[in-house]
C-alpha positions as CSV (number, residue, x, y, z in Angstrom):
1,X,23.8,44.9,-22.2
2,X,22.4,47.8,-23.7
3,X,22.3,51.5,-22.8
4,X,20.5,52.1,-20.0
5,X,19.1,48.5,-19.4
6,X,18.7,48.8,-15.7
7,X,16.6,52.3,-15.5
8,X,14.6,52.3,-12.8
9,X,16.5,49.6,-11.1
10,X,17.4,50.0,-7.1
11,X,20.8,49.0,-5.9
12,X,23.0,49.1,-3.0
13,X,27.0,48.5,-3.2
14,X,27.9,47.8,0.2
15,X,31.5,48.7,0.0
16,X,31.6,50.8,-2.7
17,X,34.3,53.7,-1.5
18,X,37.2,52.5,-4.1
19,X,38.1,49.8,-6.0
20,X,35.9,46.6,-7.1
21,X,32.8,48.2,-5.3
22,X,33.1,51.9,-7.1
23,X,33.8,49.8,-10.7
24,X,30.0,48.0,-9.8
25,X,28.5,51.2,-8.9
26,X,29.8,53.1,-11.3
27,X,28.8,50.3,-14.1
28,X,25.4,50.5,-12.7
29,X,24.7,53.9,-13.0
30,X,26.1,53.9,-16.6
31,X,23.4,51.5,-17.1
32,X,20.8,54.0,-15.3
33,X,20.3,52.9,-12.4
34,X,20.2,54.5,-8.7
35,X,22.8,53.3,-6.4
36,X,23.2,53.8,-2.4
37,X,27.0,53.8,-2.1
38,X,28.4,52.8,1.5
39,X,31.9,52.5,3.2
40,X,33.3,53.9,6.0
41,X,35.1,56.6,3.9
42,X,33.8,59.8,3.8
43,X,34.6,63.8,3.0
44,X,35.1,64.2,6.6
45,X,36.7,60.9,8.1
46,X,38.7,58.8,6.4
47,X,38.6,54.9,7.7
48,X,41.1,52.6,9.2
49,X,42.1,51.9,5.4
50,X,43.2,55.4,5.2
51,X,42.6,55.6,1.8
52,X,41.5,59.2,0.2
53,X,38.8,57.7,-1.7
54,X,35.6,58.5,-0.4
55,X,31.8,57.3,-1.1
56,X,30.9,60.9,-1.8
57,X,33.0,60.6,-4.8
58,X,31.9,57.4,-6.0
59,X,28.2,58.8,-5.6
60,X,29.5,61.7,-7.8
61,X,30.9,58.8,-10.6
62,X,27.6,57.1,-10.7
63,X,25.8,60.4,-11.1
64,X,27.8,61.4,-13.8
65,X,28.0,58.3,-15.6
66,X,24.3,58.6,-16.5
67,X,22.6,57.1,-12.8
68,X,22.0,58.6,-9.7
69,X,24.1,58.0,-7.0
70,X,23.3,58.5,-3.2
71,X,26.3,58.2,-0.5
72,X,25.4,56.7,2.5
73,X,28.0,56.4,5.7
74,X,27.6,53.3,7.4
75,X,30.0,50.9,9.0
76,X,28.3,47.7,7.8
77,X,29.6,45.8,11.3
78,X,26.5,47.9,13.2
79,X,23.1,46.3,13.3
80,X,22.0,49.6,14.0
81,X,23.6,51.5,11.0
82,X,22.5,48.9,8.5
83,X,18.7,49.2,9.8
84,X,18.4,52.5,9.5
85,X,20.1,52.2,5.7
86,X,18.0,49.4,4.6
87,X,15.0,51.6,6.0
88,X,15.8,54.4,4.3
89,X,16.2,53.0,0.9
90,X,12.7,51.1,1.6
91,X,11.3,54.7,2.7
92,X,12.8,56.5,-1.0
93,X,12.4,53.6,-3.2
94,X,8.6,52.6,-2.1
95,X,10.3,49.5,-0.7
96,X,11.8,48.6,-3.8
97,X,15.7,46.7,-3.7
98,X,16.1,45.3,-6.8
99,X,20.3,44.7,-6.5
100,X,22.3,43.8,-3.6
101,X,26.0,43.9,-4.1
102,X,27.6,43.0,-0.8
103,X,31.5,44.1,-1.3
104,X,32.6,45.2,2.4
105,X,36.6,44.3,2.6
106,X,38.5,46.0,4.7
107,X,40.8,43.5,5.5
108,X,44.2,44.7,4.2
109,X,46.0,45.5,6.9
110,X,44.6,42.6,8.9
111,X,46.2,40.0,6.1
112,X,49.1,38.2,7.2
113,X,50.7,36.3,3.6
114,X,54.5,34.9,5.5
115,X,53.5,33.2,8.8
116,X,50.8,30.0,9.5
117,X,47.7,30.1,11.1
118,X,49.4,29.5,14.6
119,X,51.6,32.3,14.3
120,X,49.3,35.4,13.5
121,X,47.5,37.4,15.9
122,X,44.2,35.8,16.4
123,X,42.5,39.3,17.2
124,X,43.6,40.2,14.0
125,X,42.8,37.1,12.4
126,X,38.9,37.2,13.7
127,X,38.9,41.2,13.0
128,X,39.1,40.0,9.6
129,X,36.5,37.5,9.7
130,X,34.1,39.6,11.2
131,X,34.7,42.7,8.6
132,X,34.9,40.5,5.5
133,X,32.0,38.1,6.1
134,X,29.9,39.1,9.2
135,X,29.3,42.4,7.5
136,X,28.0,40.9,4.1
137,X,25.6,38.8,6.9
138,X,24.3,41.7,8.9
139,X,23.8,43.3,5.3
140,X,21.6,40.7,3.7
141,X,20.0,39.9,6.8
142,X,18.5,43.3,6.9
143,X,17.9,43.9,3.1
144,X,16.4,40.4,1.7
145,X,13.1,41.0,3.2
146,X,12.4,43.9,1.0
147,X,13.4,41.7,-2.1
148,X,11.4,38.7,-1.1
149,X,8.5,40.9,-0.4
150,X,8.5,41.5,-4.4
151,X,9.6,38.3,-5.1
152,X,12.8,39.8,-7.2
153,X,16.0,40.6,-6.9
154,X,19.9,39.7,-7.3
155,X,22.3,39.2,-4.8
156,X,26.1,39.3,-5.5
157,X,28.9,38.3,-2.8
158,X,31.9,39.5,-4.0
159,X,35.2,37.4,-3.4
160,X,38.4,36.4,-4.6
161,X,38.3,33.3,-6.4
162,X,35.8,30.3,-7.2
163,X,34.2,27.6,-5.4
164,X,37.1,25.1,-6.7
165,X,39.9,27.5,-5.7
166,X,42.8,25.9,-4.1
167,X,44.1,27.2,-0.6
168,X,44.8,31.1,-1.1
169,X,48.2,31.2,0.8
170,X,47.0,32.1,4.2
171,X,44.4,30.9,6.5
172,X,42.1,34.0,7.8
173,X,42.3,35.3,4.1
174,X,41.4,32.1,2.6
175,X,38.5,31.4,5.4
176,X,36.9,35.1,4.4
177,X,37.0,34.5,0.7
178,X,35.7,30.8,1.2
179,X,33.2,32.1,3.3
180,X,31.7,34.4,1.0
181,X,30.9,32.1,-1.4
182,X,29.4,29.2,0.4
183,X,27.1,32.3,2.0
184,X,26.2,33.1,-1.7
185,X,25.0,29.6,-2.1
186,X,23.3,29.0,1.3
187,X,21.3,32.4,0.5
188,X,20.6,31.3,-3.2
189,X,18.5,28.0,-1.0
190,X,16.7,30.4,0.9
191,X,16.3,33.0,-1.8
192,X,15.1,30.7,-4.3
193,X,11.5,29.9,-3.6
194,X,11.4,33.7,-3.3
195,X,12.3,34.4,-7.1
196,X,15.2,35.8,-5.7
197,X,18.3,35.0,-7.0
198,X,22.3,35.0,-5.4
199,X,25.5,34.4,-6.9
200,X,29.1,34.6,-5.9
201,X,31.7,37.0,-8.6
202,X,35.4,36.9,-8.4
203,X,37.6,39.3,-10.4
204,X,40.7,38.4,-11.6
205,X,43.7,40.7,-10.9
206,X,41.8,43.8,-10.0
207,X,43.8,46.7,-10.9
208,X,42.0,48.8,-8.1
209,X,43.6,52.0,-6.7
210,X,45.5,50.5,-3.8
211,X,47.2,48.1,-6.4
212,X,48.4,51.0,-8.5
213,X,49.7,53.0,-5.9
214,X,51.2,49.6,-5.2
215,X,53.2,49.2,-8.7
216,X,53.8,52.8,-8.3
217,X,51.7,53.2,-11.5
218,X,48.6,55.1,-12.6
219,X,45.9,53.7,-14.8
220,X,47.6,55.1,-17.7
221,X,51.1,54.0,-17.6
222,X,49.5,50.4,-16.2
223,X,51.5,48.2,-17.8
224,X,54.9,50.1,-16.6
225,X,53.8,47.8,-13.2
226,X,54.8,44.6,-15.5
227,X,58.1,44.5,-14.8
228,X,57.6,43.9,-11.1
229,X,55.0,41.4,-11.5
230,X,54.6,39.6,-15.0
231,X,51.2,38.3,-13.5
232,X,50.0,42.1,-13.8
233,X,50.1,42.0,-17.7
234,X,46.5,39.9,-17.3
235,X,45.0,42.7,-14.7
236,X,41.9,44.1,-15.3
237,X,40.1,47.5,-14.4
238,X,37.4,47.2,-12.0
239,X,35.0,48.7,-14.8
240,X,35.4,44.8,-15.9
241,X,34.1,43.7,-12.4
242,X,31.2,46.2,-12.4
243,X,29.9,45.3,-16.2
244,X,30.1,41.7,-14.8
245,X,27.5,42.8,-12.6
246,X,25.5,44.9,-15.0
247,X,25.1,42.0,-17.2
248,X,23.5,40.0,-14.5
249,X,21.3,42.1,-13.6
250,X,19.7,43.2,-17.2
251,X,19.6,39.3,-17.7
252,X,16.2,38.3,-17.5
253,X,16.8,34.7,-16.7
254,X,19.6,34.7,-14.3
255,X,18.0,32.8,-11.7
256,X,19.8,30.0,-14.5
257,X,23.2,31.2,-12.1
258,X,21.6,30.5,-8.8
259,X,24.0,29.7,-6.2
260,X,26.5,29.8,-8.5
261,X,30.3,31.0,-8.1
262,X,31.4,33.4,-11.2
263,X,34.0,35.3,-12.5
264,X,34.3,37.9,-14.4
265,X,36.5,36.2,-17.7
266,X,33.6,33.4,-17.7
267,X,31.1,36.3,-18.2
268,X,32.5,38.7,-20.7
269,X,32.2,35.8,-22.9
270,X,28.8,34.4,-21.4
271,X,27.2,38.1,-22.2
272,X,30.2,39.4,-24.2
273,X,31.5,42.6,-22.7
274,X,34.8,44.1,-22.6
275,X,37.2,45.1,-20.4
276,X,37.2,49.6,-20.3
277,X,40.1,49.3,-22.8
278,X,38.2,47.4,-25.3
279,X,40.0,43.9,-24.3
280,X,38.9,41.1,-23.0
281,X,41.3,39.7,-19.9
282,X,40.5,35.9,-19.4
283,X,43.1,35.4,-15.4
284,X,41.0,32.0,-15.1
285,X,42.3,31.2,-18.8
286,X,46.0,32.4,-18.4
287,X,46.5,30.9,-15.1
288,X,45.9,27.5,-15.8
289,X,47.7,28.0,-18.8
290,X,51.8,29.3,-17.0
291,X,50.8,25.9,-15.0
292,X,51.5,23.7,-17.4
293,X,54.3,25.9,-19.4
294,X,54.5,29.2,-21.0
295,X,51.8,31.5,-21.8
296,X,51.2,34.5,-23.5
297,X,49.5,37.6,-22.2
298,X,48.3,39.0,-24.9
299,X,46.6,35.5,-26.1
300,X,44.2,35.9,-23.0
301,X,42.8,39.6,-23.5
């Protein structure tokens, strides 16, 4: 990656009000290029997350981190809303998308961790479904034309976890995670005779805002959350996440990743970037490694 490497480039974060989605914008205007931020979170309304972060101020990040950043409201579940999005940013950008990053979510409160399949509200349950995955369908389903049309283009469906992932601990989470990545790989088959090119990115412990208000910690007393969860010594900002995507996107042959699942420790060595603290965290690495014994944090960063 080099300074300013995507300038000129066109990109829309769906889901980029907080968290993994604001680290990718934010990454991506860093490396110059303009982003339409989206989420349901705005200066005026605040969504069902009820969050404070808005995408006015994620616009304001990517402005001032060297790109330009345009906030967009739009509930990702509308048809509607999503036309008139894609057609705007075909109307500024003389039809130009060059970077898709579907990261919708909004599923927190709808995830259940303590009670089976059988047992959780099935409402709920498809509520989840349809804001975790339908939305990153209605999304690409209304902005792949314009990248086909130039025969360019990356799309990234984030997730949580890899293709080989075992069972994630409850059953509508796991089916939305799952789900995201086999869409990355049935639009990669589509996409490919098109020169268009889709991948699916996990982080690894994403130390996003929610999960430091969690720990009751701030980004810069971070590791003060260890003592609750050893686990959260190997977290990483989402910075991390968004120079995951950077590096993608400045790669000139990453159509080599088609249809691929990622994560963000397989990267940052692939392409060699760091973490926004200088270090390297490798959660795939560590993992695997308190499986089969003791492990040190600091020997995976």
């Amino acid at each position: 990656m080099t300074y300013r490497s995507l300038a000129g480039r066109i990109a829309l974060v769906a889901g980029a009000t907080r968290g993994g989605g604001r680290g990718i914008a934010v990454q991506l205007g860093a490396a110059g290029a303009t982003v339409y931020v989206t989420g349901r979170s705005t200066a005026g309304t605040r969504s069902p997350m009820n969050r404070p972060e808005t995408i006015e101020e994620t616009a304001d990040l990517v402005t001032a981190a060297g790109g330009h950043g345009i906030a967009v409201a739009t509930d990702h579940l509308d048809p509607v809303q999503v036309r008139d999005l894609v057609a705007r940013i075909g109307r500024e950008q003389d039809g130009r998308l060059d970077i898709l990053v579907n990261n919708v979510w909004g599923g927190d409160p709808l995830t259940v961790w303590d009670k089976p399949l059988w047992e959780q509200s099935l409402d709920e349950g498809l509520l989840l479904q349809r804001q975790a995955v339908h939305t990153h369908i209605i999304t690409s389903w209304h902005a792949l034309p314009l990248m086909v049309a130039r025969r360019s283009g990356l799309v990234v469906e984030v997730t949580d976890g890899t293709a080989d992932q075992e069972y994630r601990g409850t059953f509508f989470y796991d089916l939305a995670k799952a789900g995201v990545i086999r869409s990355a790989q049935a639009q990669a088959g589509d996409l490919r005779p098109h020169g268009v090119t889709a991948v699916a990115l996990t982080p690894g412990f994403l130390r996003s805002e929610a999960m430091l208000d969690h720990f009751g910690v701030t980004e810069e007393n971070w590791r003060d959350g260890i003592a609750k969860d050893p686990f959260f010594a190997m977290s990483e900002t989402p910075f991390y996440l968004g120079r995951a995507v950077v590096a993608l996107a400045a790669d000139p042959q990453v159509n080599r990743w088609s249809g691929r699942s990622l994560a963000t420790w397989q990267l940052a060595k692939e392409y060699g970037f760091t973490d926004a603290d200088g270090s390297r965290p490798d959660w795939g690495g560590y993992y695997a490694a308190t499986q089969h014994g003791g492990a040190a944090p600091e020997d995976y960063r």
